[in-house]
C-alpha positions as CSV (number, residue, x, y, z in Angstrom):
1,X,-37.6,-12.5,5.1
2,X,-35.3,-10.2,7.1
3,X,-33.5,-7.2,6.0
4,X,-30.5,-6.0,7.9
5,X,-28.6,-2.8,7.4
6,X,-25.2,-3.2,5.9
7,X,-22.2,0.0,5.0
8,X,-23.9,0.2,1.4
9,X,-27.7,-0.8,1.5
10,X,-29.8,-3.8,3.0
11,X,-29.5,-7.3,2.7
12,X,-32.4,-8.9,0.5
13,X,-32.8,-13.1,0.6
14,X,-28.5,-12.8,1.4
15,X,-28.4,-9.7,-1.3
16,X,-26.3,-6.9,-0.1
17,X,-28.7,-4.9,-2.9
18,X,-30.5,-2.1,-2.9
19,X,-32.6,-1.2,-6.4
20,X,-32.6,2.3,-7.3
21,X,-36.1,2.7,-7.0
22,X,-36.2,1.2,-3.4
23,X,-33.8,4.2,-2.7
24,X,-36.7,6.4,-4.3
25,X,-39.1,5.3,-2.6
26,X,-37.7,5.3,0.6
27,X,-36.9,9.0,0.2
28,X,-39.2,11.7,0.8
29,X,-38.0,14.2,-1.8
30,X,-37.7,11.7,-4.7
31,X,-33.9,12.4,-4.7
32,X,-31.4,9.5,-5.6
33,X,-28.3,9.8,-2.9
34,X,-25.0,10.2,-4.7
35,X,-23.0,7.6,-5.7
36,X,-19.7,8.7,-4.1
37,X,-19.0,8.1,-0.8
38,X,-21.3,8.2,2.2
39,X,-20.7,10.9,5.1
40,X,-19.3,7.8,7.0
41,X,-17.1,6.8,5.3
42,X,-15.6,9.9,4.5
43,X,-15.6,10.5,8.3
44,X,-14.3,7.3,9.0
45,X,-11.1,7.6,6.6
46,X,-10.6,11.8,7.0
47,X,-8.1,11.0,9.8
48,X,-7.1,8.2,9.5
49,X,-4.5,8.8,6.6
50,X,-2.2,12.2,6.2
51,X,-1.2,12.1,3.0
52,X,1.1,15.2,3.0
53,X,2.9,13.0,5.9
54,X,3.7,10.4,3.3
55,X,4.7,13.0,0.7
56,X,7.4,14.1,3.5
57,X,8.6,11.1,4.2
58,X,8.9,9.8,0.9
59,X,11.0,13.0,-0.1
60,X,13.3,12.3,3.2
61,X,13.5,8.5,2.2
62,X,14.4,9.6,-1.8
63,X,17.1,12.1,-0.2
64,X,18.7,10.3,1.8
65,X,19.3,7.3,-0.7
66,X,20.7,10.1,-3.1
67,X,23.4,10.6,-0.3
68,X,24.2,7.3,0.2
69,X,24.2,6.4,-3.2
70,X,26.6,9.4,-3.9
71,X,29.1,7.7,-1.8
72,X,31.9,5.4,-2.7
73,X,31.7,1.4,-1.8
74,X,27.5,1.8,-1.9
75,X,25.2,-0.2,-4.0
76,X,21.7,-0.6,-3.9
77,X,19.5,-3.5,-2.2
78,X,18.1,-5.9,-5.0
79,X,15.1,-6.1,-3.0
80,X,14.0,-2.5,-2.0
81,X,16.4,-0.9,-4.2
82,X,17.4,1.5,-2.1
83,X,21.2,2.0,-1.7
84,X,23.2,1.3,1.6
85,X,26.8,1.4,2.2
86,X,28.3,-2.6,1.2
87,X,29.0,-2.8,5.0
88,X,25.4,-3.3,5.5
89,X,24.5,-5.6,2.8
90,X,24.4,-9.4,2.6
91,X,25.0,-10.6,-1.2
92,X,22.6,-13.8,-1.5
93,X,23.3,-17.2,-3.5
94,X,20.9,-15.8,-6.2
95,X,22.9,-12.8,-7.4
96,X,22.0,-9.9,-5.6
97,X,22.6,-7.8,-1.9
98,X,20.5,-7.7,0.4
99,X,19.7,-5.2,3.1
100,X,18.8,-6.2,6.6
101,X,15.6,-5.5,6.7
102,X,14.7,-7.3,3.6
103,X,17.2,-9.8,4.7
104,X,14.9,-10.6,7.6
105,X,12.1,-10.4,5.9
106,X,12.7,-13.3,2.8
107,X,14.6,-15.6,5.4
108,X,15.9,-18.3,3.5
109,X,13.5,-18.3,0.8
110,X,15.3,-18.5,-2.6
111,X,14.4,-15.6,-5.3
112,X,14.9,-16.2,-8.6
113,X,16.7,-12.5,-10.3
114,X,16.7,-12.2,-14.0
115,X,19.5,-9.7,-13.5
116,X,22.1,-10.6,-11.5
117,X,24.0,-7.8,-8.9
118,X,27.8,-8.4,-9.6
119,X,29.6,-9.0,-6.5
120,X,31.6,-6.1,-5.0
C-alpha cells in the first residue's frame, strides 16, 4: 500500500481519508487540528482576492448605471441588465436589447425571454 500526501490528508487504497484517530495518533500532544482551514490555504487565497476592491467597483458599476438610466432614450440590457443609452443596444429577434458585450458573448444563439423588452 502507498500513502501519498494530498491538500486535506493522505490517500489510503485511492481514499483521500484521514480517520480522526490517525490524526491523534500522529500528533504528539493528543490534539485534533481544527477543522477550518489550514495555514495554506489561508496563505494561498490572503492575496489573491481584495474584496474591498470589488466592493468599490461594484459601487462605481451601480453609479454609473443610475446616470445612465437617469437619462432619456436609455433602457436597460435584457441580459446584464444594466442600462445603456439605445444607441448602443442591439434589440434581438427574441424580444429584448442587447448590449455589446453580451451581444458578443450569446452570438447567434437564440434565448427564450418570458418577458419581452418592447421595442423603442
Amino acid at each position: 500500500m502507498s500513502n501519498h500526501s494530498i491538500d486535506r490528508g493522505t490517500v489510503h487504497n485511492g481514499n483521500a481519508f484521514i480517520s480522526r484517530r490517525e490524526m491523534r495518533a500522529n500528533n504528539s500532544t493528543g490534539v485534533l487540528p481544527s477543522l477550518g482551514i489550514s495555514s495554506a490555504e489561508r496563505r494561498a487565497t490572503s492575496g489573491a482576492f481584495d474584496f474591498e476592491q470589488m466592493v468599490q467597483s461594484l459601487h462605481d458599476l451601480f453609479e454609473h448605471d443610475r446616470q445612465i438610466a437617469s437619462q432619456p432614450n436609455a433602457t436597460r440590457c435584457g441580459i446584464c441588465y444594466l442600462h445603456f443609452p439605445l444607441s448602443e443596444l442591439q434589440y434581438r429577434d427574441e424580444g429584448f436589447y442587447t448590449c455589446s458585450g453580451c451581444s458578443q458573448a450569446l452570438g447567434h444563439q437564440d434565448v427564450p425571454m418570458l418577458h419581452k423588452q418592447q421595442k423603442l
